[in-house]
The first five atom37 places (N, CA, C, CB, O) and aatype in JSON, in Angstrom:
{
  "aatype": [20, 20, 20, 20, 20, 20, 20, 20, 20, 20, 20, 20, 20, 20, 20, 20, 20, 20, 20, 20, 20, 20, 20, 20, 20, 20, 20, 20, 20, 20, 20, 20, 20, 20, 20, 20, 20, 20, 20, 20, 20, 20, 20, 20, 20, 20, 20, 20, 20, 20, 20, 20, 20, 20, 20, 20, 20, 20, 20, 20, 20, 20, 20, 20, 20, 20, 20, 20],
  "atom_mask": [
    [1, 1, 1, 1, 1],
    [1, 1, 1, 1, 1],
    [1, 1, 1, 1, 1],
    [1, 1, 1, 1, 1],
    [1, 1, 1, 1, 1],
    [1, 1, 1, 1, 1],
    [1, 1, 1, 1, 1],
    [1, 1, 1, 1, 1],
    [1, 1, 1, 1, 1],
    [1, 1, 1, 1, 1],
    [1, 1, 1, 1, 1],
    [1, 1, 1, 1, 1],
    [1, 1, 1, 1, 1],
    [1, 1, 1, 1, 1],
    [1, 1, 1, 1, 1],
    [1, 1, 1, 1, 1],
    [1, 1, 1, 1, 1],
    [1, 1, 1, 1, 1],
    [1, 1, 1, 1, 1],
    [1, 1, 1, 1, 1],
    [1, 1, 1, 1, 1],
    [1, 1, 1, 1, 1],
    [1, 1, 1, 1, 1],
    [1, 1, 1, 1, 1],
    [1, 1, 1, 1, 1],
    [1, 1, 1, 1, 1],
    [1, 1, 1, 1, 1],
    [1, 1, 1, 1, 1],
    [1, 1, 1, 1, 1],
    [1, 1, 1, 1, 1],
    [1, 1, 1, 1, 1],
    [1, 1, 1, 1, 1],
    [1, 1, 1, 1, 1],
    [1, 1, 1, 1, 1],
    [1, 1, 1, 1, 1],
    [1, 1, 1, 1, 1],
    [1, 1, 1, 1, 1],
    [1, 1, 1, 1, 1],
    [1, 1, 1, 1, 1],
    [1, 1, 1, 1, 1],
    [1, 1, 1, 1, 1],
    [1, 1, 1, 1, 1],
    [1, 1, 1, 1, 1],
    [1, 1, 1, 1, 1],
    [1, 1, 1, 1, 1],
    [1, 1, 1, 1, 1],
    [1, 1, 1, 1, 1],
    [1, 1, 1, 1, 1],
    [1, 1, 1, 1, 1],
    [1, 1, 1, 1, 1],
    [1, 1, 1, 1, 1],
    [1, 1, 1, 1, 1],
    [1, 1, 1, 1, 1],
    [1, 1, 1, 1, 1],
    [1, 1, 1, 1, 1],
    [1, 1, 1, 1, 1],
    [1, 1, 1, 1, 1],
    [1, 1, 1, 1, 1],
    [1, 1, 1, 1, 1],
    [1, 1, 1, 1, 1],
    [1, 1, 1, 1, 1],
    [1, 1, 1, 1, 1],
    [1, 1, 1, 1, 1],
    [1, 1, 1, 1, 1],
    [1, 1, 1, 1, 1],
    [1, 1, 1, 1, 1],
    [1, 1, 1, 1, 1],
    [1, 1, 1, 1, 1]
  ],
  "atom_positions": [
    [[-48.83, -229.71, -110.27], [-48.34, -228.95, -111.39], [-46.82, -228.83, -111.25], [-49.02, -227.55, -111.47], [-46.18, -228.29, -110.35]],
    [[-46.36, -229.49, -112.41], [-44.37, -229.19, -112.48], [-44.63, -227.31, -113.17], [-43.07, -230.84, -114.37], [-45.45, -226.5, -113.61]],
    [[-42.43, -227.64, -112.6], [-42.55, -226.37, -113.01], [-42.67, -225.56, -114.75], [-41.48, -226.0, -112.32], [-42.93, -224.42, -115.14]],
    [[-42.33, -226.79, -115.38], [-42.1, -226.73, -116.84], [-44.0, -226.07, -116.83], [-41.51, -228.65, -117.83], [-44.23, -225.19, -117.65]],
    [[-45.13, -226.52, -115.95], [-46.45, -226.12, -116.94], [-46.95, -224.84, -116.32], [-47.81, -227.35, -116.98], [-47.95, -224.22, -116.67]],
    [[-45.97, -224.47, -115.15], [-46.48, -223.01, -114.87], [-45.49, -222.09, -115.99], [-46.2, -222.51, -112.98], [-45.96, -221.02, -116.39]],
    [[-44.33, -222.45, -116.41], [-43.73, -221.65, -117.27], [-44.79, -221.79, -118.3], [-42.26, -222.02, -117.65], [-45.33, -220.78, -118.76]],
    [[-45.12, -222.95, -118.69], [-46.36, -223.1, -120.32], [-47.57, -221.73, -120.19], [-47.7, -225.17, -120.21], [-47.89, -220.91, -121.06]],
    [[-48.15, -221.9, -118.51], [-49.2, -221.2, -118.19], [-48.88, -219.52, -118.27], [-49.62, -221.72, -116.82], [-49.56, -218.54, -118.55]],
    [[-47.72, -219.7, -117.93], [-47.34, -218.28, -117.99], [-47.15, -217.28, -119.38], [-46.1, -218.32, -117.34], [-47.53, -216.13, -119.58]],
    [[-46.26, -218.42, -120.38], [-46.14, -218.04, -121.74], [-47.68, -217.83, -122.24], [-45.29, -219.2, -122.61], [-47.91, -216.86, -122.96]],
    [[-48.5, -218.51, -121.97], [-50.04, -218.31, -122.48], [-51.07, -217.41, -121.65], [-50.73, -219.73, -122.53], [-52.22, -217.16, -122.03]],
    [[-50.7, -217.1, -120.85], [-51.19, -215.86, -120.18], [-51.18, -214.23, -121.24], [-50.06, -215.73, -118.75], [-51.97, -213.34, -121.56]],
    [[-49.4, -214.69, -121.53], [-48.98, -213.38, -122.17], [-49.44, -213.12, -123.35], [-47.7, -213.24, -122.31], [-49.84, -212.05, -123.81]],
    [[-49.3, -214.81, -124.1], [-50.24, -214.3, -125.38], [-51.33, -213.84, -125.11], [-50.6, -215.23, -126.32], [-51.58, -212.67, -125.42]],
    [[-52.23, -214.61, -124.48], [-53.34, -214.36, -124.58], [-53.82, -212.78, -124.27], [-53.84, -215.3, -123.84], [-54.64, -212.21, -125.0]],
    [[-53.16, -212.1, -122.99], [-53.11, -210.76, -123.27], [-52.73, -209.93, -124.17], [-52.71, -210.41, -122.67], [-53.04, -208.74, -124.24]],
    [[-51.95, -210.6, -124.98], [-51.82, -209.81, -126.39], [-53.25, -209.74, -127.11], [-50.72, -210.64, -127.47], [-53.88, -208.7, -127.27]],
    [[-53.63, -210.93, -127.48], [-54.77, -211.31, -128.16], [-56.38, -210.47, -127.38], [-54.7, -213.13, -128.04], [-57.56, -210.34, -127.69]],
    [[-55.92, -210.28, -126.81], [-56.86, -209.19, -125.79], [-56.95, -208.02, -125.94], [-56.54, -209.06, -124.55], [-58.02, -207.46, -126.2]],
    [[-55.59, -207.32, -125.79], [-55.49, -205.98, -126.12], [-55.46, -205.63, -127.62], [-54.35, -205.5, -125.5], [-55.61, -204.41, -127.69]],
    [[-55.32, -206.2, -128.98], [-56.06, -206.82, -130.16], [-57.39, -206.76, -130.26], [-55.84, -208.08, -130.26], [-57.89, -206.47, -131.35]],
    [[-57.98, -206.95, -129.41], [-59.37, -207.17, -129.52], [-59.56, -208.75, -130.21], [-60.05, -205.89, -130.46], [-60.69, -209.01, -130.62]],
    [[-58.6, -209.7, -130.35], [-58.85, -211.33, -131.02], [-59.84, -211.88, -129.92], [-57.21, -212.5, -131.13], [-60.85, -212.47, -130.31]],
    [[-59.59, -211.7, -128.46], [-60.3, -212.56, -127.67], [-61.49, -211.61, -127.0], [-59.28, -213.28, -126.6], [-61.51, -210.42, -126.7]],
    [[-62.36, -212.55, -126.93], [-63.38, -211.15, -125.96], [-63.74, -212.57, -124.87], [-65.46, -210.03, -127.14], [-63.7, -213.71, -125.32]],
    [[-64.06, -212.27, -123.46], [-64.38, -212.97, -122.33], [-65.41, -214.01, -122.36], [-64.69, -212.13, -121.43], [-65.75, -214.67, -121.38]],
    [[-66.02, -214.13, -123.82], [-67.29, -215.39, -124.14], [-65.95, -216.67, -124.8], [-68.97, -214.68, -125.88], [-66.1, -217.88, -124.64]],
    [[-65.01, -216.19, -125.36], [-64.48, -217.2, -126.0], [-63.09, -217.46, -125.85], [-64.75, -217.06, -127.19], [-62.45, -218.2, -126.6]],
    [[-62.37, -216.53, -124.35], [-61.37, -216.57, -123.86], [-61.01, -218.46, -123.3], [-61.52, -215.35, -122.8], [-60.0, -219.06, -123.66]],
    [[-61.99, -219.0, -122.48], [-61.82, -220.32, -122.64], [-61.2, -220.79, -123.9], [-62.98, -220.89, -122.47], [-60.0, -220.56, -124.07]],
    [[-61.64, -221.2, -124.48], [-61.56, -221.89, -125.85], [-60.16, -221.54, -126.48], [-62.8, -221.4, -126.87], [-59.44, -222.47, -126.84]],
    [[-59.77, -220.29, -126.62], [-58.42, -219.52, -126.81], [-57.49, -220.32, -126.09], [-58.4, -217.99, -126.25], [-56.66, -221.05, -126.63]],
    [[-57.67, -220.14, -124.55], [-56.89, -220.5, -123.85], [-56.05, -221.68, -123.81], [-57.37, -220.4, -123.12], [-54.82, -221.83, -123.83]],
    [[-57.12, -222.56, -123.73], [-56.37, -223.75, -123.76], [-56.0, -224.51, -125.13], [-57.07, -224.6, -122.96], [-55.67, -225.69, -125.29]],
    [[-56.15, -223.48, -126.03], [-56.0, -224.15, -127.68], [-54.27, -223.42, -126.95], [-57.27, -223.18, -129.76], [-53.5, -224.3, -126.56]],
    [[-53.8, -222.07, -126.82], [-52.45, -221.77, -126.72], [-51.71, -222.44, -125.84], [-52.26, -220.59, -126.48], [-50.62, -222.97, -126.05]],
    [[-52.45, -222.42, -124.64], [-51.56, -223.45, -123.85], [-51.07, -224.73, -124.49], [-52.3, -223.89, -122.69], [-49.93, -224.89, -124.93]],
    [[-51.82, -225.43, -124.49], [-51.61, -227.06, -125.22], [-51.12, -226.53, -126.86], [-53.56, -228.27, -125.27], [-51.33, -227.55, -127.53]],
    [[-50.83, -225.96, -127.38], [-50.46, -226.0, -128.32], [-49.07, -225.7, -128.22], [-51.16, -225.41, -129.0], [-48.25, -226.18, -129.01]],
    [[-48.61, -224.55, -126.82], [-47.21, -224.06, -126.49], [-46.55, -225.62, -125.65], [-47.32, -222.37, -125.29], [-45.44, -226.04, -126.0]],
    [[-47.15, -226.16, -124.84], [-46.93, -227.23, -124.19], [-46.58, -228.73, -125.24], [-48.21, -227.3, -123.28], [-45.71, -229.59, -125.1]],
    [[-47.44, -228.59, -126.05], [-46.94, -229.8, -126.94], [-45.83, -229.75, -127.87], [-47.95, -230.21, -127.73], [-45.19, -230.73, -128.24]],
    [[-45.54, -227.75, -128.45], [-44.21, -227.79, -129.24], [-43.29, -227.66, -128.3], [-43.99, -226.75, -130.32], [-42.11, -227.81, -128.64]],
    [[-43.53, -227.42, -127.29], [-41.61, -227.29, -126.07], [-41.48, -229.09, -125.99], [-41.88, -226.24, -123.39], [-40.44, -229.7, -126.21]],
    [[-42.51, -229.59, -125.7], [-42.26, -231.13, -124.99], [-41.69, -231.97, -126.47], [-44.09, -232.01, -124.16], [-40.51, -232.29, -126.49]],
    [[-42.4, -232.23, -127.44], [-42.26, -232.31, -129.1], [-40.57, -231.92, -129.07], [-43.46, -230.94, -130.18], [-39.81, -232.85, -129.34]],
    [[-40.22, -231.13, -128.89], [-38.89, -230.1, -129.68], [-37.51, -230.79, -128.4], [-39.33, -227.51, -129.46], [-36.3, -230.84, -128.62]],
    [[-38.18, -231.18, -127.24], [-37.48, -231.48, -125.81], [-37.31, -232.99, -126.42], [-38.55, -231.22, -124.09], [-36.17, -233.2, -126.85]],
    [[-38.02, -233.82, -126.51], [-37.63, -235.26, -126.4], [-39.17, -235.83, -127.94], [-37.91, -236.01, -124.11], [-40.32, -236.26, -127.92]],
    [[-38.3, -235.51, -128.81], [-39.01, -236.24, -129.53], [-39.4, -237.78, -129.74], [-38.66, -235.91, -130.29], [-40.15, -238.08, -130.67]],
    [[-38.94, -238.65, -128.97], [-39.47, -239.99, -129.55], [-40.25, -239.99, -127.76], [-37.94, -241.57, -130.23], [-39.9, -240.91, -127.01]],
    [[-40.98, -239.23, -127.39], [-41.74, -239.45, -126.32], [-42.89, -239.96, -126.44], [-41.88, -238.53, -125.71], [-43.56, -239.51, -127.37]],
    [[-43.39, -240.86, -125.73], [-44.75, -241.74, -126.22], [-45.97, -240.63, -126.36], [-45.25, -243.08, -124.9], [-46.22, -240.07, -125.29]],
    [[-46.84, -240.16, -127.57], [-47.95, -239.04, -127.73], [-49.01, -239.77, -126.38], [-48.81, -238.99, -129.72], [-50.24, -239.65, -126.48]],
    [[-48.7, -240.12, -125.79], [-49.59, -240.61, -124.83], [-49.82, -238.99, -123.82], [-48.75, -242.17, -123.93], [-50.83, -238.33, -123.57]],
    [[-48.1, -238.77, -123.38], [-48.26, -238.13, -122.45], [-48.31, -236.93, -122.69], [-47.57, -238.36, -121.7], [-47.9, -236.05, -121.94]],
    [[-49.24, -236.67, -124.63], [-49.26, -235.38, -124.85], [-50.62, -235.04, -125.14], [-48.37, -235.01, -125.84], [-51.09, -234.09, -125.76]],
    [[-51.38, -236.41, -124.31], [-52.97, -235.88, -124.6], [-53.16, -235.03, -123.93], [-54.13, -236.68, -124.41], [-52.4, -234.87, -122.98]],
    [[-54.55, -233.89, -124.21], [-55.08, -233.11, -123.5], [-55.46, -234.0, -122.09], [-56.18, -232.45, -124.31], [-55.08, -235.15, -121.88]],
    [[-56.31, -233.2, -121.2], [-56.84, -233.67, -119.9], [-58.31, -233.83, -120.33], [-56.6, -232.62, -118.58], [-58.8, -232.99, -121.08]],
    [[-58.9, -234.69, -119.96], [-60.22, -235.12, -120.64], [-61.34, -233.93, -120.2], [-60.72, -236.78, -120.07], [-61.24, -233.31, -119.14]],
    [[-62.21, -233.76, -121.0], [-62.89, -232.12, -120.97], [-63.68, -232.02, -119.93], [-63.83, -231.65, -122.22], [-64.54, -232.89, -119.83]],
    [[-63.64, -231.31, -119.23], [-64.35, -230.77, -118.18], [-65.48, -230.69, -118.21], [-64.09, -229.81, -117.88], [-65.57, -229.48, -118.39]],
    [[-66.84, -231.17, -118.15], [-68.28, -230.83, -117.91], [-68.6, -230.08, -116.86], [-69.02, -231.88, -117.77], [-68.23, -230.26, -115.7]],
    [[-69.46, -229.02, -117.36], [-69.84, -227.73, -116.48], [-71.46, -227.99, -116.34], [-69.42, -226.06, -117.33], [-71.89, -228.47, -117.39]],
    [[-72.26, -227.84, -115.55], [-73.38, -227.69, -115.3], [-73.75, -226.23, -114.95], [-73.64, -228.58, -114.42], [-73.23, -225.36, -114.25]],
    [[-74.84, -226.32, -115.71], [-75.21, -224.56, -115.79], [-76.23, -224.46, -114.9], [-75.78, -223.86, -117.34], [-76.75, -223.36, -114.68]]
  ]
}
């Protein structure tokens, strides 16, 4: 992890505690929240930083499978 995605992680922490103390997020659908703000804060800083960057290196990370 660079340091640019603990700053990302951090900015989305805070929202997301906003969105908490709101009552927007409740702990069944805090996942889902999460990483919609992250990757959404991460793709407009990188986007706004170097726009002709190949969208390659702005895919998500391929989805995690959980076994229950």
């Amino acid at each position: 992890m660079n340091a640019d995605d603990e700053k990302f992680l951090k900015m989305a922490k805070e929202i997301m505690v906003k969105f908490i103390e709101l009552g927007r997020v409740s702990p069944t659908n805090f996942d889902e929240h999460f990483r919609s703000v992250f990757w959404t804060i991460k793709h407009t800083a990188v986007s706004a930083q170097l726009p002709e960057m190949p969208e390659m290196s702005l895919q998500s990370p391929p989805e995690e499978t959980t076994e229950a």
